[in-house]
N, C-alpha and C positions, 0 to 999 in steps of 0.2 A: 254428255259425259259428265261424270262428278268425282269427286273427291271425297272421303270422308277421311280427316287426319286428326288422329289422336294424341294429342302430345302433353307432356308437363314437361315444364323450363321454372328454375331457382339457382338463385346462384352458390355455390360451396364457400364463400368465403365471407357470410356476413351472421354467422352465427345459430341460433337453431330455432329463433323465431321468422320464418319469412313469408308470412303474411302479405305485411306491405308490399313485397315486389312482388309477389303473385298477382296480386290487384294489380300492379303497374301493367303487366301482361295483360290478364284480361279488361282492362279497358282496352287495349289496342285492338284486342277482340272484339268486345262488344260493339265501339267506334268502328268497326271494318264494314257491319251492316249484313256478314255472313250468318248463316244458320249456326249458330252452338249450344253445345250440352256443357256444361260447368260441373265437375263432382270434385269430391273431397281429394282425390288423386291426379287427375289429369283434366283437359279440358276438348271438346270433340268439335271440330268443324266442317261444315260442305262448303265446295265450293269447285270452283273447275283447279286444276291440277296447279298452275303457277299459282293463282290467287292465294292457295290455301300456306303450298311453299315461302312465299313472300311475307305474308303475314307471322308467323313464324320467327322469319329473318327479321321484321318490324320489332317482335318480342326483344328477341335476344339484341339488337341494337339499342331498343330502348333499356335494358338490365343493364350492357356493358357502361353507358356511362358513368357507373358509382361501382361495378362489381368487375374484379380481375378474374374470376374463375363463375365459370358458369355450367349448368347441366341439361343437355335438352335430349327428350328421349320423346322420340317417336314411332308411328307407325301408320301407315295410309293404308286406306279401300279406294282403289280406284275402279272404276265401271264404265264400261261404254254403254249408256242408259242414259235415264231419265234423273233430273234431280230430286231431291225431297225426298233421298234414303235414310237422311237422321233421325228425323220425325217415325217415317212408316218402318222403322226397323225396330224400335221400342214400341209401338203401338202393334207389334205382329207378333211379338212374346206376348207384352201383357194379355193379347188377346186369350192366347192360349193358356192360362192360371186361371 
């Protein structure tokens, strides 16, 4: 079974540069050791169904300690299968281009 959860998380209340906390997030990503896509909007991860949940939670934990208001917008694929849908989902478009 896998997960793929698509999220962006920034906090509302540090102005309209937020750069540096995005980074704070994805390093907790990166550090997690899961599969991720990083784009200019959101950030994409596999994993089984808590794992992906948790890290997430990690996110928004690590923001709250300097941010009173925060935004986390998601959305999950979950599948009773096989892992390694992040990768072969973008490699089965470009196929087809």
């Amino acid at each position: 079974m896998s997960a793929i959860l698509d999220f962006s998380i920034f906090p509302l209340d540090k102005g309209v540069s937020l750069s540096a906390y995005v980074a704070r997030a994805l390093r907790i990503v990166k550090e997690s050791g899961l599969p991720y896509v990083f784009s200019p909007m959101s950030t994409s991860v596999e994993g089984e169904w808590d794992e992906v949940l948790a890290l997430v939670t990690r996110c928004k934990e690590e923001l709250a300690k300097d941010c009173d208001r925060i935004n986390v917008s998601m959305r999950v694929d979950w599948r009773n299968g096989p892992s390694g849908r992040l990768s072969a989902k973008i490699k089965s478009v470009e196929q087809k281009l």
